[in-house]
N, C-alpha and C positions, 0 to 999 in steps of 0.2 A: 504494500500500500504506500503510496507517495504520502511524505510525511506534511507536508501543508495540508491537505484531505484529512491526514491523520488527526492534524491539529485545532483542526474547526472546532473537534467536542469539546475545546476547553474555553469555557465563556470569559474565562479570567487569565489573560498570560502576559506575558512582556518576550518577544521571540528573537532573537539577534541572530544574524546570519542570515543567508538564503537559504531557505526552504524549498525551493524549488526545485524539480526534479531530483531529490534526493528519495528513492525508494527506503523503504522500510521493513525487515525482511523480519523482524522480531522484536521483544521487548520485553524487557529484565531487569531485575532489580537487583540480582546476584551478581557483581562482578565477574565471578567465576565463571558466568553462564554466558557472558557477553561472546557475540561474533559477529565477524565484519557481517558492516550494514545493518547492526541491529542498534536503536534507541534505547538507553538506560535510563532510570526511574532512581532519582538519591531518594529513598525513604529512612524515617528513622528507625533505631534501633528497637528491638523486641520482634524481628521476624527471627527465627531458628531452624536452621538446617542441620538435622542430622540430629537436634540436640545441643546445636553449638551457636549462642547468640552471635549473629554477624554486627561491624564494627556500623559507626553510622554512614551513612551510603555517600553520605556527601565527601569523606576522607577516602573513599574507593571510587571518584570521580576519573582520575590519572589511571589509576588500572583498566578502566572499563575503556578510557579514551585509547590504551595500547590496546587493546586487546579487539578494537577494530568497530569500537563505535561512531556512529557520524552524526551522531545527535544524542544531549543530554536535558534531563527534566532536571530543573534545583528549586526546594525549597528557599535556598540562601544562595545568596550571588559569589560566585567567585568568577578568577580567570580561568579561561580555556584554551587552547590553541583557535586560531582564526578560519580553518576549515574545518570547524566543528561549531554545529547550530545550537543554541542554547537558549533553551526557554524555561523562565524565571516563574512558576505560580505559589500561589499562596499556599497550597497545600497538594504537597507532592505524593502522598499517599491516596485522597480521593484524586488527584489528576492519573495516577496510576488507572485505579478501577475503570474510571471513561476512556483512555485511550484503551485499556485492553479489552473493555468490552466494546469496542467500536471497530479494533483489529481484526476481532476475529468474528465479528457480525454479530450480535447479539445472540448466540445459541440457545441462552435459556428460553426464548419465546417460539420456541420449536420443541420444547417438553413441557406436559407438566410439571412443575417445581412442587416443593414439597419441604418447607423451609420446619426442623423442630429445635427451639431450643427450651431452655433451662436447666438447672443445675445439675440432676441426676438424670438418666434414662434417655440420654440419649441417642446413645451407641445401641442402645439393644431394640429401643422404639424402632427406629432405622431398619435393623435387622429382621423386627417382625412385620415389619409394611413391606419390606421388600418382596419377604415370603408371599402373603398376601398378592401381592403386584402381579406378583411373577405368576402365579396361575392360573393370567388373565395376556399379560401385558407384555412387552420387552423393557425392563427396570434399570436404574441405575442407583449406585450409593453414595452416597462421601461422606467421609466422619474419622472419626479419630483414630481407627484402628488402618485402615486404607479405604480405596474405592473402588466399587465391584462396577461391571458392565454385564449385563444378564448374566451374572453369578460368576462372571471370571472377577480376579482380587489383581489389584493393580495397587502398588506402593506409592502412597504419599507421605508428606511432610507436618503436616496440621491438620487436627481439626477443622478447622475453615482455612483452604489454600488459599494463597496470598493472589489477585486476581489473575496476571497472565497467567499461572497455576490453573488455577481455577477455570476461565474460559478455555484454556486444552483443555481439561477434562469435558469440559461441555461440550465441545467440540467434537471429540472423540465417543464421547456419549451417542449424537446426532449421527457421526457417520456408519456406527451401529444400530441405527435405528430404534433406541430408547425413546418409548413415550412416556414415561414417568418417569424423574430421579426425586430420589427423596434424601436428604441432607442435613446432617448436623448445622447450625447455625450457631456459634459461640458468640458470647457477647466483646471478645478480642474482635472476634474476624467482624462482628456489628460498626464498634467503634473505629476499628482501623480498614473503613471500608473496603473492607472483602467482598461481602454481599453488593456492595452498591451497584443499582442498576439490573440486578439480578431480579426477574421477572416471577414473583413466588403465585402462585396457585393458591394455595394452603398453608396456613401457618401452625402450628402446633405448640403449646405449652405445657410442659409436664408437668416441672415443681419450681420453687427455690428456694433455696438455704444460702446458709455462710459461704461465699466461698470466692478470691478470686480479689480479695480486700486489699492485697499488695497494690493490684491496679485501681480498682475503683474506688476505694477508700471507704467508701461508705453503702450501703445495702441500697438505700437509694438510689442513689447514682447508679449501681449494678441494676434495680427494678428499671429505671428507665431505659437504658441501655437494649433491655430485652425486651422492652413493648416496642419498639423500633420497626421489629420485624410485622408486628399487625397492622401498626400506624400506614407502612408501605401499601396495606392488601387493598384493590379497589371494593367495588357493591356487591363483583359477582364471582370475589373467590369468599374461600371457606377459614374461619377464625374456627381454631378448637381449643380446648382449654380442659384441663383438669378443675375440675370445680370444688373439689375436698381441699386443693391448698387455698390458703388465705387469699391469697395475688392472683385467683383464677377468674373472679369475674373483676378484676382491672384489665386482664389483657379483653375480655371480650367485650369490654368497656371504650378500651381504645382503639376502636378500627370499625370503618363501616360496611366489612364482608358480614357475611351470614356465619350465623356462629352458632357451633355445636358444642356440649359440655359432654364431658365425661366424669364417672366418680362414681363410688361405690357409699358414701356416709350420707350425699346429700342427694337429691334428685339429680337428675340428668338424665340428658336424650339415650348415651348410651351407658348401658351400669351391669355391675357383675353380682351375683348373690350365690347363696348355695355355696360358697369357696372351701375347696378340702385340699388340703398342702399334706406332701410327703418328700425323703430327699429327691425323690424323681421327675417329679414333675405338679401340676396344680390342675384342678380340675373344678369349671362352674357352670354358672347358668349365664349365657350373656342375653342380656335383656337392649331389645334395639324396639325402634317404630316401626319395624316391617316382622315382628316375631319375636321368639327366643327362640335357643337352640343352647345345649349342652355341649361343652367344649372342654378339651384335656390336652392344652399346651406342655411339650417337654420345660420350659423354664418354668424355676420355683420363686416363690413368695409372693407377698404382696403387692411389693414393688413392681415387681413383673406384671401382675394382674393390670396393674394402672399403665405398666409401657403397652399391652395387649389392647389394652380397651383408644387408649389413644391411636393406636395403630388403624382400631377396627372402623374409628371416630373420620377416620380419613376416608376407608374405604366406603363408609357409609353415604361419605359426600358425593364420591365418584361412582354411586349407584351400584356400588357390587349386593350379591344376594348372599344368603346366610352358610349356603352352601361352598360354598368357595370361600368366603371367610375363614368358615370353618375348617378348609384346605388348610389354608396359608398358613392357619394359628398352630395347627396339629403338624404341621411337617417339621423336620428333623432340625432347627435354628441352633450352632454354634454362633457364640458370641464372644469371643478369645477373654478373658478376665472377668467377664459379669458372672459370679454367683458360678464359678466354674467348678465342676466337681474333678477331683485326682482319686481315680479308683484303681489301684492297684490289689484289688484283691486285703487290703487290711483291714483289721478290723473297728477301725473307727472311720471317721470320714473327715475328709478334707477339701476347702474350700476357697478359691483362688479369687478376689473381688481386687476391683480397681478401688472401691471407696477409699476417697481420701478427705473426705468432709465430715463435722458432725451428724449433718444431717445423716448422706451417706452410711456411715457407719452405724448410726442408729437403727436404720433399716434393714440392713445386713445381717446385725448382731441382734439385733429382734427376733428374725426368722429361725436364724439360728437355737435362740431362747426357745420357740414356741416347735422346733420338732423334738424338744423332750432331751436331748444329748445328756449322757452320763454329766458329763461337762465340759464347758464353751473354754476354748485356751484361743486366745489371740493373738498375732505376733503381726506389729505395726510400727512404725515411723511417721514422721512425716518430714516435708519435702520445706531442704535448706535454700534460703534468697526468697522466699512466700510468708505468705497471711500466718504472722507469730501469733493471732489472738487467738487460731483456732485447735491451735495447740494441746492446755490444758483441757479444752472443753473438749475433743477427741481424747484423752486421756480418762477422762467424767464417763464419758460413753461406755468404753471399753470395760472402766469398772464397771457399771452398770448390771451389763450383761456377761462379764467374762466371769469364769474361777478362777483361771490364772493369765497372769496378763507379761507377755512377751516383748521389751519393746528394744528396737533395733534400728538401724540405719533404712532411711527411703533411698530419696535422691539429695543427701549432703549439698551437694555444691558446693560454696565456698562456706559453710556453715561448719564449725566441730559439731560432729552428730552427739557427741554426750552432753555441748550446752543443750540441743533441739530435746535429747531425751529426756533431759532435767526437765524441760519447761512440757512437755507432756505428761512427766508423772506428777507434776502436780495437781493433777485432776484423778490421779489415784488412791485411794481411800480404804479400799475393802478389798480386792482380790489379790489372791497371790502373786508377787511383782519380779521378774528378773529384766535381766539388762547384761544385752549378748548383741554389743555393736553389729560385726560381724553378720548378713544377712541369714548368709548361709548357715553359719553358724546358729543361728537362731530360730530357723526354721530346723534345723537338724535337730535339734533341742527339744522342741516341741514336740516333733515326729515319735524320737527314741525315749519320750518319756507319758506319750499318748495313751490311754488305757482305751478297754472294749469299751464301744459307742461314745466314744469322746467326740466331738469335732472340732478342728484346727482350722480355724479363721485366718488365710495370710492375708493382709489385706493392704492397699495402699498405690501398690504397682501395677498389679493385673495383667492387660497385656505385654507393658512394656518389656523391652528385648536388652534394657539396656539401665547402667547405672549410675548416674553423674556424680562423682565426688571432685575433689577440690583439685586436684593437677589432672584426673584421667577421668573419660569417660568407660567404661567396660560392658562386657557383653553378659548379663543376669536377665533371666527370666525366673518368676516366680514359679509356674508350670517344670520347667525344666528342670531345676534344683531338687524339687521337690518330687520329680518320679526318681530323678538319679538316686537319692538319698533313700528313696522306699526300695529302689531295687537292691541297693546296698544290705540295706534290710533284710533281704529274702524274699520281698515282693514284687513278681514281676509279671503275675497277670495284669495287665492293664487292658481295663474295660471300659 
C-alpha cells in the first residue's frame, strides 16, 4: 500500500518528507521485525515478546531505520536521516491500531467478532463457544493460551495481540474462511488500543475482581476500562453479561445492543439449576426461552457452569437450537491450566489452575472445598513487579480453604521471592504453613507427602511454559513437573 493512502486514516499528524510513491510493504512495532520497505510504529513500553519487556520504541528508532525502514511513526520528535519520512502524532499506539487496521482492510467486518472480557473465565469461555461454533460454523480463537483456526492452535504472544499482530490473525482467519472468531479482550489490549477499530458483534462479560492494580491503580478505572468494549456495540449487536456479579447490569447498562443476562442466583434469560459436581465433570439443567435441556459438560465447578452459560448466552443470540448447544457443551474441551486434572493413576488428585487472583483463587479453592477431599494442600506464589495488595488477601484465601498451605516462587522477576512470600503469608492464620522457594521443589513436596483423597491445588501458573526470575527466564511448566515427579513416584499411568 502507498504510504500517503496509508496515511489518510490518521486525522491528527504533522508528516515530513515525501510521501509519495513510497510503497509500504509492512508495519511493526518490533524492531527486530523490521524489513526493507516496511513502516515502524515507536510505541511505549509494556508490549512483551516472548516474556521479555521491549525497550521504549522511540530508543529503537536507528535500529529499525538500519534495518530497512523508509518511514517512521513518533510519538516525540526526534532526528532522522532525510530519506526517511517521519510522521509526528499524538499518540502513536492508537495511530498504530488505524494504520494496521486500514493495511490490511478491515478483516474483522468479514467475521462475526465475538469480543469476552473480564477478570476470570476467559480463556475457557473462549474454548466452550468455540466448541459450540464449530458444530455449526468455520471458528476462530484468540486468547491467552494461543489462536486456533477451525481447531488448528497457532502460537501467539498476548492475550490481546498488539494490532498488526492482531489484523494477520484476522486476516489469516478470513483467508480460511472463518465466520465466527470469538476473543479474549483484556482490559491492557482495551487501553493500549489493540481492539480499536475492531468491529465486535457481541460482547461478553463474565466477572470482576482485584486484579491488574499495578496498571490501573484503582478498581475503577479497571470497571471502566472494561465497559469500553459494550460502549463500542451499535443497536443490532448483542450485550451479555453475567448478572450474579455486582458490575453485571453496568455493562448492560452501558451500550445500546440488545442485551442478554446470564446467572444462576438471580433471574436471567439464560440460567442453570439442578447442578451436580464430581472431579469429572458437572452436570445441569440449562434453562433458555426456546426450552430446557439436561446437559453434562466434561469441565468442573461453578465457575465453569457460569463460563458455559455465557458461552451458550452467545449462541442463543446467533439462533442456534438446544441440540447442538448441547453438542458443543458435551464435546471433549481441553483448556491447558483451567481447573486441569494430572491423573497419573494416584491416589489422590491433583489440580493445575492458572488463578492468580483473590477472586480467582477463591473459586478454585471453593470447588475444591465442596468435592469433600481428605484434605485441600495448596502450593502458590505470586507474580514479582504486580499488584502487592493482592498478596496477603490471596494468602487469606488459601487459608480459608487449604489444610496445608505450600507457598513458593511464581514468576519472581526482579522481586526476592521470600520478600513476595512474606507478604502472602501474612494472610495466613490457621493452616499448616511451609515455605519451599524452589517451585519444583514445592510441588514435589506436596506430591510425596499427599495422602489417599487428598487434593493438591498448584495454582498460579497454569498454562505457562515458562518462569521469569531476576537475571533468567527458564523453561517450567506446572503440568510437566508435576507428571515427571508422579512418575518418579511409580506412577505412570496417565489418564
Amino acid at each position: 500500500m502507498e504510504l500517503k493512502s496509508l496515511l489518510d486514516v490518521l486525522e491528527e499528524k504533522q508528516t515530513f518528507g515525501n510521501s509519495d510513491n513510497i510503497e509500504i510493504k509492512g508495519i511493526v512495532y518490533d524492531p527486530l521485525r523490521v524489513k526493507p520497505g516496511f513502516l515502524f510504529v515507536a510505541i511505549n513500553i509494556y508490549t512483551q515478546l516472548d516474556k521479555i519487556e521491549i525497550p521504549e520504541g522511540h530508543e529503537k528508532v536507528g535500529e529499525a531505520i538500519d534495518a530497512g525502514a523508509v518511514a517512521v511513526v513518533l510519538q516525540r520528535d526526534m532526528e532522522v536521516p532525510e530519506n526517511i519520512v517521519k510522521i509526528l502524532v499524538p499518540d502513536s499506539r492508537l495511530a498504530l491500531a488505524k494504520l494496521a487496521n486500514h493495511f490490511y482492510g478491515y478483516p474483522s467486518r468479514k467475521m462475526k467478532m465475538i469480543g469476552i472480557t473480564g477478570t476470570n473465565g476467559k480463556t475457557t469461555t473462549t474454548h466452550i463457544l468455540e466448541s459450540i461454533l464449530m458444530q455449526k460454523y468455520r471458528a476462530g480463537l484468540i486468547g491467552t493460551l494461543y489462536y486456533k483456526i477451525n481447531g488448528k492452535i497457532h502460537k501467539s504472544k498476548d492475550t490481546t495481540p498488539e494490532p498488526p499482530d492482531l489484523q494477520e490473525i484476522f486476516t489469516h482467519m478470513v483467508q480460511e474462511k472463518v465466520e465466527y472468531c470469538a476473543m479474549e479482550v483484556s482490559s491492557h489490549g482495551i487501553d493500549f488500543y489493540r481492539v480499536e477499530g475492531v468491529d465486535y458483534n457481541v460482547a461478553v462479560f463474565t466477572n470482576l475482581s482485584q486484579d491488574h492494580l499495578d496498571f490501573h491503580k484503582t478498581m475503577d478505572n479497571y470497571l471502566t476500562t472494561k465497559k469500553k468494549l459494550f460502549q463500542w456495540l451499535d443497536a443490532d449487536d448483542f450485550a451479555i453479561a453475567n448478572i450474579d456479579d455486582p458490575h453485571g447490569h453496568e455493562f448492560l447498562e452501558a451500550t445500546k445492543a440488545k442485551r442478554i443476562s446470564f446467572g444462576i442466583k438471580n433471574s436471567a434469560v439464560i440460567m442453570a439449576k439442578d447442578i451436580e459436581f464430581s472431579i469429572k465433570g458437572t452436570k445441569y439443567t440449562l434453562v433458555t426461552p426456546i426450552g430446557q435441556i439436561t446437559v453434562s459438560p466434561k469441565l468442573v465447578g461453578m465457575f465453569n457452569v457460569y463460563n458455559s452459560l455465557a458461552a451458550v448466552a452467545v449462541a442463543f443470540s446467533q439462533n442456534f437450537d438446544l441440540e447442538t448447544i448441547k453438542q458443543g457443551l458435551e464435546a471433549p474441551i481441553r483448556v491447558s491450566g483451567r481447573f486441569e486434572l494430572v491423573d497419573h493413576g494416584q491416589p489422590f488428585s491433583v489440580v493445575v489452575d492458572y488463578a492468580h487472583t483473590p477472586d480467582g483463587m477463591e473459586k478454585v479453592l471453593g470447588l475444591a472445598e465442596d468435592l469433600r477431599p481428605n484434605r485441600v494442600i495448596t502450593v502458590f506464589g505470586c507474580g514479582g513487579d504486580r499488584d502487592k495488595d493482592k498478596r496477603p488477601k490471596m494468602g487469606a484465601v488459601a487459608d480459608k480453604y487449604s489444610d496445608v498451605v505450600i507457598l513458593t516462587a511464581d514468576n519472581p522477576r526482579n522481586e526476592d521471592p521470600n520478600k513476595i512470600i512474606n507478604e502472602i503469608a501474612a494472610g495466613i492464620k490457621n493452616a499448616e504453613k511451609h515455605v519451599i522457594v524452589d517451585r519444583r521443589d514445592a510441588i514435589k513436596f506436596a506430591l510425596e507427602n499427599a495422602q489417599e483423597n487428598d487434593i493438591i491445588m498448584i495454582l498460579g501458573k497454569g498454562h505457562e511454559t515458562t518462569q521469569t526470575l531476576k537475571h533468567e527466564t527458564i523453561h517450567f511448566n506446572d503440568v510437566e513437573e508435576t507428571e515427571k515427579i508422579l512418575a518418579e513416584m511409580g506412577y505412570n499411568q496417565r489418564k
